[in-house]
Backbone bond lengths (Angstrom), bond angles and torsions (degrees), N, CA, C in turn:
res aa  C-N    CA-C-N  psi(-1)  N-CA   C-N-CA  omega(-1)  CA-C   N-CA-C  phi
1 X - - - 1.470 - - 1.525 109.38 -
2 X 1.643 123.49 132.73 0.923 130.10 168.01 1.432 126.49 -85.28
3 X 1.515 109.84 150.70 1.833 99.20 -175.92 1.493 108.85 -62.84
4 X 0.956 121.74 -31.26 1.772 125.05 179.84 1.652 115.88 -58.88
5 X 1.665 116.61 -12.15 1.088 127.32 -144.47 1.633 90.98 -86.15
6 X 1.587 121.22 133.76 1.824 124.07 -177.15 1.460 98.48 -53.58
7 X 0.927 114.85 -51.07 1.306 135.78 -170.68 1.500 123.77 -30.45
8 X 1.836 103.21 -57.54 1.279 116.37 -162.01 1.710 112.02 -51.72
9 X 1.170 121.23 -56.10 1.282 123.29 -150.29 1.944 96.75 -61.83
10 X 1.279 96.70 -35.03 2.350 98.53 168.36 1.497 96.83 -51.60
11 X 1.329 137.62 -57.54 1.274 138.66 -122.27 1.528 78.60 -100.52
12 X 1.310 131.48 -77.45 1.565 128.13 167.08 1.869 110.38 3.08
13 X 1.635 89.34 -61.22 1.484 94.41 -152.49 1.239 107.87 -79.33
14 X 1.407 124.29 -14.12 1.563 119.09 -162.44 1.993 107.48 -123.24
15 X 1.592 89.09 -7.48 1.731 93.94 -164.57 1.862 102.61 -78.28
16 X 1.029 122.64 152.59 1.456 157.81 159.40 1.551 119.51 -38.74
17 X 1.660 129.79 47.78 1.237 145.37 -154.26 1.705 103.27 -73.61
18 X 1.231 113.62 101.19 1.488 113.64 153.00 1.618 119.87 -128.35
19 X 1.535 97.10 146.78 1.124 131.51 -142.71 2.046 76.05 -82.93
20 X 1.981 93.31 137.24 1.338 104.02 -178.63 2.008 99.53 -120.93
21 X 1.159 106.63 -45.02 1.549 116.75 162.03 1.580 123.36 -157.19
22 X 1.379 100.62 -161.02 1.358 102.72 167.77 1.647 122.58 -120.16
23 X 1.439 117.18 148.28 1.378 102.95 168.10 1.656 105.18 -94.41
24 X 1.602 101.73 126.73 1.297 107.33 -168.83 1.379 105.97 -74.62
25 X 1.638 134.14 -44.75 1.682 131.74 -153.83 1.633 75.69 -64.82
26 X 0.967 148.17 -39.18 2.116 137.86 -142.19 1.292 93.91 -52.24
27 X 1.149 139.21 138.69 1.695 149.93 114.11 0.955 118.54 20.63
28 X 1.764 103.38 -85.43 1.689 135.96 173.57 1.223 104.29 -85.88
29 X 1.425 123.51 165.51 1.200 142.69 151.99 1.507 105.19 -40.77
30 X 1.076 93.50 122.14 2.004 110.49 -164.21 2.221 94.29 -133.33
31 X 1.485 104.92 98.02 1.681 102.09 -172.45 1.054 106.52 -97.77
32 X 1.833 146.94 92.62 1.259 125.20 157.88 1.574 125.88 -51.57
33 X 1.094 116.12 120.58 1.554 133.54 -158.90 1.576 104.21 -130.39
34 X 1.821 98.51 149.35 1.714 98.10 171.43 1.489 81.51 -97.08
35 X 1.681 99.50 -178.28 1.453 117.52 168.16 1.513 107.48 -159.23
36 X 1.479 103.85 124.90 1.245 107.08 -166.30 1.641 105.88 -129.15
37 X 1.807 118.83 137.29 1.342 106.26 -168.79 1.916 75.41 -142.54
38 X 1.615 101.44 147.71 1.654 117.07 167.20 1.458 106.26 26.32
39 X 0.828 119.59 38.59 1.587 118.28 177.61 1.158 130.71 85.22
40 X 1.079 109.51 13.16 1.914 127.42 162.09 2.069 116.63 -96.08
41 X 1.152 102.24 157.01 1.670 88.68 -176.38 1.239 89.32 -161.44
42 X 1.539 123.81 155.27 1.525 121.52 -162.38 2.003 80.12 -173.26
43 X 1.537 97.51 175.37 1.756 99.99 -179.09 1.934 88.31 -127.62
44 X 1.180 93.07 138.01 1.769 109.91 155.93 1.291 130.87 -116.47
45 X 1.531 108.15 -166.78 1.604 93.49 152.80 1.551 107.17 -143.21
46 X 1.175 112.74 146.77 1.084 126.49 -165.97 1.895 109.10 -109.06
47 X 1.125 132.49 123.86 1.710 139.09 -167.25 1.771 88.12 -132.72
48 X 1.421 97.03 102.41 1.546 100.19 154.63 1.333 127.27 -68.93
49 X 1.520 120.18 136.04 1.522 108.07 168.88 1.244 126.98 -55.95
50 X 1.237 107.52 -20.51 1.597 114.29 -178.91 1.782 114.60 -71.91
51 X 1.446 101.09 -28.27 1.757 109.25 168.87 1.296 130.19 -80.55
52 X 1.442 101.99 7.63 1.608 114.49 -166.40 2.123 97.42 -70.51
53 X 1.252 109.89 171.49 1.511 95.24 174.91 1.649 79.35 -128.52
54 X 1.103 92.34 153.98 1.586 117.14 -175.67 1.926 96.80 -68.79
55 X 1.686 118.77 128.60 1.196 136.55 150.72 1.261 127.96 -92.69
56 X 1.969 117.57 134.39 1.341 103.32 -177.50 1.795 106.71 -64.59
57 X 1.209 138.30 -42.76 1.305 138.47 -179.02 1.423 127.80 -70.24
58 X 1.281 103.84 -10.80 1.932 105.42 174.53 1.126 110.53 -106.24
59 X 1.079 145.45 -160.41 1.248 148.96 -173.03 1.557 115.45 -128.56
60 X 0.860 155.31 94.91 1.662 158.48 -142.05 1.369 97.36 -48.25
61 X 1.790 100.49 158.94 1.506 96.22 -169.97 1.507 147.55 55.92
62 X 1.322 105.73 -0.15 1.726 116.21 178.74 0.838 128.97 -102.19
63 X 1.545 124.39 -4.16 1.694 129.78 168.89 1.060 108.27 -56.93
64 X 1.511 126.54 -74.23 1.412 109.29 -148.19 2.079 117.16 -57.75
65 X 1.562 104.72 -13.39 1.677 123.21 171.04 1.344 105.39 -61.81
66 X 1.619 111.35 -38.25 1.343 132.71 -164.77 1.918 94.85 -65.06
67 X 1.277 107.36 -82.66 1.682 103.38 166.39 1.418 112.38 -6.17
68 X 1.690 105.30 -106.06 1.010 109.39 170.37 1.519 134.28 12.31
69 X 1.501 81.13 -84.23 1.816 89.80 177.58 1.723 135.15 -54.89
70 X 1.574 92.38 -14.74 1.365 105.56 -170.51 1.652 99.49 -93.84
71 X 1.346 120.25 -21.03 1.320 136.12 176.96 1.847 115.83 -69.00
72 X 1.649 97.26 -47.81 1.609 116.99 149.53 1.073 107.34 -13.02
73 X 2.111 104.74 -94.69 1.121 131.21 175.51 1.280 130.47 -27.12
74 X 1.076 102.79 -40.80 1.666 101.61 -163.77 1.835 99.68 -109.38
75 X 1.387 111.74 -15.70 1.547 110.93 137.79 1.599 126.22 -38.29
76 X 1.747 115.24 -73.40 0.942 106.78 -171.72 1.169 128.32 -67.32
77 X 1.706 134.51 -8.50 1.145 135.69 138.62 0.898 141.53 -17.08
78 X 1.440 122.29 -47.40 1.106 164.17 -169.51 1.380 111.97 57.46
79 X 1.302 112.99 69.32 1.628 137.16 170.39 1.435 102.24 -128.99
80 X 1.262 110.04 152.95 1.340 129.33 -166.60 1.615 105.53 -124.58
81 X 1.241 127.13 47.97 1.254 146.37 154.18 1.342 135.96 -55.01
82 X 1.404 113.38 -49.59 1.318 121.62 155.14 1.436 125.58 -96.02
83 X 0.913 135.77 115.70 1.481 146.94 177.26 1.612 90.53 -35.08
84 X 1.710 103.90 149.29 1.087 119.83 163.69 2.039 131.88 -55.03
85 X 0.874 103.18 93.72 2.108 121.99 -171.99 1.056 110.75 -80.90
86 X 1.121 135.76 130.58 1.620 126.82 142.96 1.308 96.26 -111.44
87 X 1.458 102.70 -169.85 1.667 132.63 173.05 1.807 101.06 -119.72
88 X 1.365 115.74 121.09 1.473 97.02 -178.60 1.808 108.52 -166.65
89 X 0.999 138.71 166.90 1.432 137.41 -176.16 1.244 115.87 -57.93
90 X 1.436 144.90 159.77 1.294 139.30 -158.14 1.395 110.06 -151.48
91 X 1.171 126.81 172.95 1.124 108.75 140.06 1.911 141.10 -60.98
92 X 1.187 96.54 -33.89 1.624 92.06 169.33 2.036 105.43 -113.58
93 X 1.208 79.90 47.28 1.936 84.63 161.71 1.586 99.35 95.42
94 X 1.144 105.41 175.61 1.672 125.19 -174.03 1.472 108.12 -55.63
95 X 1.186 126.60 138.80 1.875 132.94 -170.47 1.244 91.95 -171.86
96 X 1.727 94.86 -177.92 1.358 131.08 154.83 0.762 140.63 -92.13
97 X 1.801 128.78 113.31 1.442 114.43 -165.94 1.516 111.26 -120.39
98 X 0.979 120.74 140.78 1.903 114.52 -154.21 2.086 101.60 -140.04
99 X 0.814 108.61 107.21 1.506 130.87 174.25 2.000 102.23 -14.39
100 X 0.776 92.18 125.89 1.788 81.62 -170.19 1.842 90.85 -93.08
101 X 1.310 84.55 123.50 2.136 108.23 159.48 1.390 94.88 -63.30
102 X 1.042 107.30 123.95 1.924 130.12 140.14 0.903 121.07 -52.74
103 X 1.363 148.96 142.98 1.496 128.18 144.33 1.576 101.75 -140.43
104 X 1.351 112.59 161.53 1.356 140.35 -174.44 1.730 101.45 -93.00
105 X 1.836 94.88 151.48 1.547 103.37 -178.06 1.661 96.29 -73.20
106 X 0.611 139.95 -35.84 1.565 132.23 178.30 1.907 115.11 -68.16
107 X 0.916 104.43 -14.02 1.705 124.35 162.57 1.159 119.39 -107.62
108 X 0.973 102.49 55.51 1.883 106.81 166.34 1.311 130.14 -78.39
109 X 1.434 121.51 165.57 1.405 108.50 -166.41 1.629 110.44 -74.36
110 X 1.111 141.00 38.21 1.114 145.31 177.08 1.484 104.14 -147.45
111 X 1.271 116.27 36.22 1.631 116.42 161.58 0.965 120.70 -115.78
112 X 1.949 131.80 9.39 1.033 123.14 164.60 1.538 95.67 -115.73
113 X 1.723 120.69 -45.49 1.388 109.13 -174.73 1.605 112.01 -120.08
114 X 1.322 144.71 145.96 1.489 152.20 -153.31 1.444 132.35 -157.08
115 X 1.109 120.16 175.64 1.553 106.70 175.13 1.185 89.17 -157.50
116 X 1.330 109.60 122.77 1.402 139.18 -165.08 1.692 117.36 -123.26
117 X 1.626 107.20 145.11 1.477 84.69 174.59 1.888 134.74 -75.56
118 X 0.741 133.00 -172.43 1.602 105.09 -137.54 1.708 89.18 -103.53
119 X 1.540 134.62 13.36 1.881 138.07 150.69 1.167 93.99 -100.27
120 X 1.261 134.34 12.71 1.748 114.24 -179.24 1.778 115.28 -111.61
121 X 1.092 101.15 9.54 1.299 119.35 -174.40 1.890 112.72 -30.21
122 X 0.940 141.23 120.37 1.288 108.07 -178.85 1.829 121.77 -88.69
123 X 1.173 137.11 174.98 1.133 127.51 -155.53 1.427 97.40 -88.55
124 X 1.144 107.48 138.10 1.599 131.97 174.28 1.639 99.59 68.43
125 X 1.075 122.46 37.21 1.574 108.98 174.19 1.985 91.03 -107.30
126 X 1.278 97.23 170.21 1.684 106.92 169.83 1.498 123.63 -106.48
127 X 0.964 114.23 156.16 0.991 99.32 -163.33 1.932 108.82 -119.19
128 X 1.102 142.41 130.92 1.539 154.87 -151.16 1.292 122.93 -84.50
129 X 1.777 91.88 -77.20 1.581 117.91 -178.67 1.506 101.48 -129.86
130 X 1.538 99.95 164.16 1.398 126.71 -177.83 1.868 102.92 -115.57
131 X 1.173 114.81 116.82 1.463 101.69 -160.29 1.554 90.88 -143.22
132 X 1.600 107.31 177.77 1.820 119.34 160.43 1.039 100.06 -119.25
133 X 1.265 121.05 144.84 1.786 142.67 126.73 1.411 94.15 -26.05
134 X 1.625 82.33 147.86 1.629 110.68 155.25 1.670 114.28 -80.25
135 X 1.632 106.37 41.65 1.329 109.87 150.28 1.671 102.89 -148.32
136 X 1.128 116.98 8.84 1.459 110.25 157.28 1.965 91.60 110.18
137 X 1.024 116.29 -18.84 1.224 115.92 -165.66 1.868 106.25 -72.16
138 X 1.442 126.03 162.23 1.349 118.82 -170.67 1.209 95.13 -82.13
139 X 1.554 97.13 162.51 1.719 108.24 175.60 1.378 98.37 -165.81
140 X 1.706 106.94 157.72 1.423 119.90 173.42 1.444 121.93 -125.52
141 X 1.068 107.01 140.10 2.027 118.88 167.11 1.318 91.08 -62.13
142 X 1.381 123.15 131.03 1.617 121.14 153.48 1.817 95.14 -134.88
143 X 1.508 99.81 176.83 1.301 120.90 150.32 1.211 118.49 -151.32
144 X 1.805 124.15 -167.00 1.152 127.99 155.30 1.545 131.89 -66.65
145 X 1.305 106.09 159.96 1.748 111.43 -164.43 1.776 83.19 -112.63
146 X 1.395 106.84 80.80 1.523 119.37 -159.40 1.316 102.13 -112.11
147 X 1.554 137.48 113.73 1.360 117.64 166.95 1.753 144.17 -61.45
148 X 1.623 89.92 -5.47 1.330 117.53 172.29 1.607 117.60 -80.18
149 X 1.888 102.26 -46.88 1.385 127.89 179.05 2.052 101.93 -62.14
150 X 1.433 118.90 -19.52 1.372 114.52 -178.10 1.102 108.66 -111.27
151 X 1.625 135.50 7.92 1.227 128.14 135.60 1.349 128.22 -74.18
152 X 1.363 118.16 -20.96 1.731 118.04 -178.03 1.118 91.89 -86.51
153 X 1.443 144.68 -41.70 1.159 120.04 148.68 1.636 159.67 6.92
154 X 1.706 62.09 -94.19 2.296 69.28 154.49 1.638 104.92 -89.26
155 X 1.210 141.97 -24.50 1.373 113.06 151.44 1.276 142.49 -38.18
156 X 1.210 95.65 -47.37 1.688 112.95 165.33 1.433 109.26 -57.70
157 X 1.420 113.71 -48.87 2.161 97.65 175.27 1.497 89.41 -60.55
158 X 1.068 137.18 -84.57 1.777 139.52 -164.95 1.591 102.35 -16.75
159 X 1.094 129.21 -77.95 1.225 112.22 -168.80 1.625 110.41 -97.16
160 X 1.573 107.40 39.71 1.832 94.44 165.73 1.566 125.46 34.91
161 X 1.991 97.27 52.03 1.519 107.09 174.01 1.757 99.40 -72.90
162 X 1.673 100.14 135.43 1.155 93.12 -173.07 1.594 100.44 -114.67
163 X 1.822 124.88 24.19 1.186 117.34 163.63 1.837 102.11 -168.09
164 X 1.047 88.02 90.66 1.460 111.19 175.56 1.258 121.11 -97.24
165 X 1.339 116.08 58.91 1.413 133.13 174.88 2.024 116.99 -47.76
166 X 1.265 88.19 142.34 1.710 75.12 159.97 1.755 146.43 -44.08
167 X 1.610 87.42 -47.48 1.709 103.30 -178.59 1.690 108.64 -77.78
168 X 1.507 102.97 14.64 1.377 99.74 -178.82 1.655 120.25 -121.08
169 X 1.950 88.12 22.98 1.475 99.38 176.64 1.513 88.19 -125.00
170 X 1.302 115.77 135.47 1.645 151.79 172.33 1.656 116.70 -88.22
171 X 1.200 114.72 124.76 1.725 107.61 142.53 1.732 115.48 -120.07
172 X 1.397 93.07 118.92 1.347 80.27 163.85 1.435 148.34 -75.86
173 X 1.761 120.68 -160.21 1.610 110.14 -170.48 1.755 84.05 -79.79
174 X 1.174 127.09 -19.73 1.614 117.64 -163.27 1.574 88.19 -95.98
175 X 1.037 124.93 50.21 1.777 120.58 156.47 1.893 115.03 50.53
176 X 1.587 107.67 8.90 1.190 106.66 152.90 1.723 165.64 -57.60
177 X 0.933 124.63 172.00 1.433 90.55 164.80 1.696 115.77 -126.34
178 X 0.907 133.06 127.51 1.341 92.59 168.76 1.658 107.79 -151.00
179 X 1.316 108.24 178.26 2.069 108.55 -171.54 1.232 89.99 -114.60
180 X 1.716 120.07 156.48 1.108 125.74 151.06 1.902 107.88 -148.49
181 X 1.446 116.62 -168.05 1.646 121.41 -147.74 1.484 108.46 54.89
182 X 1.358 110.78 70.50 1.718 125.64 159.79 1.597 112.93 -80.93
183 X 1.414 125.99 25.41 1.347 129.65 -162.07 1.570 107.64 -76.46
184 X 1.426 110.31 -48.93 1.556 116.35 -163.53 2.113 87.09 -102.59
185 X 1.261 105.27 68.56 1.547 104.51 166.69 1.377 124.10 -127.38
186 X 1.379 128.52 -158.92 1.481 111.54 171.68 1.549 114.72 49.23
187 X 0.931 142.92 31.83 1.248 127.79 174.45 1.874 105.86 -87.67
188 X 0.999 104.14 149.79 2.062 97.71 178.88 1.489 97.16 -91.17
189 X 1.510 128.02 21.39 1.259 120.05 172.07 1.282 111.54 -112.48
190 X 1.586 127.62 141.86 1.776 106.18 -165.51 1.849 85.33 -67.12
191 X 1.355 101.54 151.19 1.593 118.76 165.27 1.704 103.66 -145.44
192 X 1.433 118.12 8.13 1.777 96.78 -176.03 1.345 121.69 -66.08
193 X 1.252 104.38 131.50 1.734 123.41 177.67 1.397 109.41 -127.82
194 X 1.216 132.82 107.03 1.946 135.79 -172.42 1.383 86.30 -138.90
195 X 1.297 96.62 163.13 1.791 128.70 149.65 1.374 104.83 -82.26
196 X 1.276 115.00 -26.22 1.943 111.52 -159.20 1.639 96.08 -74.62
197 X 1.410 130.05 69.35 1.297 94.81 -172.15 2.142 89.36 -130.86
198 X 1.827 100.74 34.17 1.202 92.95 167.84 1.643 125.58 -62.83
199 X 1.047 113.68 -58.34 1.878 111.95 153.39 1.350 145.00 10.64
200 X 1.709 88.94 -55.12 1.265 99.93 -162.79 1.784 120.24 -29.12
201 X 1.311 119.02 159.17 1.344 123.61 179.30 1.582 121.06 57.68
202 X 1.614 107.11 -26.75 1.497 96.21 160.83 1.196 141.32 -82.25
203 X 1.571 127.22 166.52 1.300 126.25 -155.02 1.349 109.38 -87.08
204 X 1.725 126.67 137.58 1.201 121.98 -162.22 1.489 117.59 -91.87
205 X 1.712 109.36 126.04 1.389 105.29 -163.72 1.145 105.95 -65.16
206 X 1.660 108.37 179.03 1.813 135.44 -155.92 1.671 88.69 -74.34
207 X 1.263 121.72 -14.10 1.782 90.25 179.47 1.349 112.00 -96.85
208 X 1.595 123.57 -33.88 1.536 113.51 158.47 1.774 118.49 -49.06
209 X 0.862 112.30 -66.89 1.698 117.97 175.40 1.487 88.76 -38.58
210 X 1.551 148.16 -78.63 1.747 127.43 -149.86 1.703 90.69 -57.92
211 X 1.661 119.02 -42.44 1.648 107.59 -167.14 1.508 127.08 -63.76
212 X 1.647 102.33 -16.12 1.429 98.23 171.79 1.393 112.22 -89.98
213 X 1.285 125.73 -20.12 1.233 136.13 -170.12 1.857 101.82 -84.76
214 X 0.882 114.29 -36.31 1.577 112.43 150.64 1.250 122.69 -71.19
215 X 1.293 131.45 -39.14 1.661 108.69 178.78 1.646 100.80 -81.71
216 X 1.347 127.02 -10.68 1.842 108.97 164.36 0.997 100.02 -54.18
217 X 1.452 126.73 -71.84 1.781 143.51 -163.69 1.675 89.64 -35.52
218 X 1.532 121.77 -66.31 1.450 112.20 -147.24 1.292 87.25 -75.18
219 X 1.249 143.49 -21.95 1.693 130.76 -179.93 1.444 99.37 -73.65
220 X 1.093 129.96 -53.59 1.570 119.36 173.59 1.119 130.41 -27.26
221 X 1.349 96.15 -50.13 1.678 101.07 -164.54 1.505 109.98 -154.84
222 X 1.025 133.92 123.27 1.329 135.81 -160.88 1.775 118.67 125.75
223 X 0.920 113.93 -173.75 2.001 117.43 -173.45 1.682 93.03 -89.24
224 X 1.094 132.72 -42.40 1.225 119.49 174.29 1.517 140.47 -11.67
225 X 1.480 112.25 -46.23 0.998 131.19 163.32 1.484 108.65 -61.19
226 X 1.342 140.06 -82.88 1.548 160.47 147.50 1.711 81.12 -5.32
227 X 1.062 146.24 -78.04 1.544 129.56 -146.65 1.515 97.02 -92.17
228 X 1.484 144.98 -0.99 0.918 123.25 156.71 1.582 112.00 -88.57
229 X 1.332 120.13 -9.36 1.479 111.47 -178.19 1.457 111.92 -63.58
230 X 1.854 109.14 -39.77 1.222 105.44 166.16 1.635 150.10 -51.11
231 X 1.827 76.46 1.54 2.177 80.19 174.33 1.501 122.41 -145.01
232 X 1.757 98.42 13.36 1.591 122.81 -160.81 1.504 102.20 -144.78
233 X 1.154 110.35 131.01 1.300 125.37 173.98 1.824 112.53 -61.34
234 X 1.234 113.29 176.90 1.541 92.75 170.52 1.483 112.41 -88.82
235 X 1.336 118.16 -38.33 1.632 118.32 166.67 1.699 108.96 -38.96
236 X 0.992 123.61 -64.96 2.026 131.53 176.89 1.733 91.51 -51.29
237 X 1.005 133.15 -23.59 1.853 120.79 -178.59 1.176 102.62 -104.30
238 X 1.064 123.82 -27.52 1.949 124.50 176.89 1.751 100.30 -58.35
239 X 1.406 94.25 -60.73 1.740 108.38 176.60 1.336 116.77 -67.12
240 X 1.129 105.29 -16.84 2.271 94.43 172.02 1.206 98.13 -82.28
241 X 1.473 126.54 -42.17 1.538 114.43 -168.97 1.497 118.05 -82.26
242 X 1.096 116.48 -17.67 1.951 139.04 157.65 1.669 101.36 -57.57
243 X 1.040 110.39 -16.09 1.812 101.47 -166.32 0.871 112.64 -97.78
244 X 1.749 111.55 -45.37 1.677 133.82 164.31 1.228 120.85 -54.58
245 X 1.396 108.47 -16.71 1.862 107.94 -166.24 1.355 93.76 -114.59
246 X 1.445 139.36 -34.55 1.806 130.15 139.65 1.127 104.52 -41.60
247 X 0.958 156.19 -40.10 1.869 132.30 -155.40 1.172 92.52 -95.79
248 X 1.483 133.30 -43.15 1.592 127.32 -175.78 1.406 114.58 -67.45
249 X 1.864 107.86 -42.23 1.659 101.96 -175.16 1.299 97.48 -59.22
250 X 1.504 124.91 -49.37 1.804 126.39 -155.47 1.934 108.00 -55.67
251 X 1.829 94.48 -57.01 1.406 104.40 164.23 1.627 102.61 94.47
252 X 1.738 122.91 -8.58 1.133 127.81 -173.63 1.622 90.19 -127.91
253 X 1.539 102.85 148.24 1.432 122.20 151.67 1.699 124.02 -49.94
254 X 0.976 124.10 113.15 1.341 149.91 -166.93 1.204 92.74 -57.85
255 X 2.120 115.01 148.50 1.228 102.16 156.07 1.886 103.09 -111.79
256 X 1.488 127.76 173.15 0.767 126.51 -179.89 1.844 128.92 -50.42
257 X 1.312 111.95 138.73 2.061 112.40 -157.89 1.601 102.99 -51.72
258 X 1.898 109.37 -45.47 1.082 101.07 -157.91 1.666 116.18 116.38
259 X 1.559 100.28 -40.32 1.763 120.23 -170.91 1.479 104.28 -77.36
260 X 1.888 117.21 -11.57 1.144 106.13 -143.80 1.931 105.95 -157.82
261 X 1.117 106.34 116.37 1.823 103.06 -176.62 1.753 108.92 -30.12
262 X 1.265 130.17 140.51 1.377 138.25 -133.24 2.130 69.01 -109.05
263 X 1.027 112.99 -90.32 1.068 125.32 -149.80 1.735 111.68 -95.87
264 X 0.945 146.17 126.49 1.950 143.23 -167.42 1.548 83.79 -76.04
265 X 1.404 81.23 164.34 1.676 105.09 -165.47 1.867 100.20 -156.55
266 X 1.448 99.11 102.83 1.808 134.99 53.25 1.618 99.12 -100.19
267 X 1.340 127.52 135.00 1.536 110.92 169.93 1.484 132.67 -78.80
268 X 1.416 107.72 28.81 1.155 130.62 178.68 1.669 106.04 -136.30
């Protein structure tokens, strides 16, 4: 099953989740799991709330809502960036369980974003930071000049991702793109921290501008609203829709506040 698939988010919610391992580097409790519904079977991952580790800035227990909601979001866009999420019962209690991306050895997590030495740049990628190796030698943050990679982007200002690491951008075997660990997002406090910040200052093309202009519409009017209440305070929804309506009035890619570390660290 593909993340694009209508399907997934039924099959998520109703399929048969057992736990196959763990991903050890995760934070939280990170469960690689199959999931199997009427004769279909696919792998996810499943993050119990109960594995969450307590943050001084979030509020306990709200990540895996946190997902979700950012999955919402970047639903009503109508971009397919985040793999299909719910919030739902588990085996070790209520979580998030999110369609697991595939990827190919030739798609590794360093084929959309990298750190390169600073003549190795590759052609048409952008370039971030100016940095050293852990041997003193120069090096650069780059990524791709991706039209997919400049919507998670401005997604990422929209829901105030506050750690948008490299290894947390995907391509899939279906030539996709997509991000996932939306846990530490939504906050109504600025917290953005990305690599994606080749952009900056330029003007945001005609397909971000229709996607924000669709998730107002679906916040207007529709269940959208009602299913984000379920994982966002009203202060965190005052501020998602304050964020969307700055990025559209401004109309350019933001550069970093200043108030706040530009990029999370390890950036991978």
């Amino acid at each position: 099953m593909l993340p694009t698939d209508p399907a997934a988010v039924e099959f998520l919610t109703r399929g048969r989740v057992d736990v196959a391992g763990r991903l050890v580097d995760a934070s939280n409790a990170t469960l690689y799991c199959t999931i199997e519904h009427e004769g279909v079977s696919a792998h996810c991952v499943y993050k119990p709330v109960r594995g969450e580790r307590p943050l001084w800035d979030f509020p306990d227990g709200t990540l895996a809502g946190r997902e979700v909601a950012s999955y919402l979001v970047c639903r009503a866009m109508g971009w397919a960036l985040v793999p299909p999420t719910v919030l739902r019962p588990g085996p070790f209690g209520p979580g998030m369980v999110q369609l697991w991306v595939e990827t190919t050895p030739e798609h590794d997590l360093h084929d959309l974003v990298d750190v390169v030495i600073a003549d190795e740049v590759p052609d048409g990628w952008l370039r971030v930071l100016r940095a050293r190796d852990r041997y003193g030698d120069p090096a650069v943050l780059v990524h791709a000049d991706h039209p997919d990679l400049q919507r998670m982007a401005a997604l990422d200002i929209v829901i105030n991702n506050a750690d948008r690491k490299g290894g947390h951008v995907l391509r899939g075997p279906d030539g996709g793109v997509y991000g996932v660990d939306h846990g530490i997002c939504l906050h109504h406090e600025d917290k953005l921290r990305t690599v994606l910040w080749g952009w900056l200052g330029e003007a945001l093309p005609g397909e971000v501008v229709d996607g924000l202009r669709e998730f107002q519409a679906a916040l207007a009017s529709g269940p959208l609203a009602d299913e984000l209440a379920t994982h966002l305070t009203r202060k965190e929804r005052n501020a998602l829709a304050d964020r969307a309506a700055r990025l559209l009035a401004k109309g350019t890619f933001p550069s970093p506040s200043g108030e706040w570390p530009a990029i999370p660290w390890p950036a991978f």
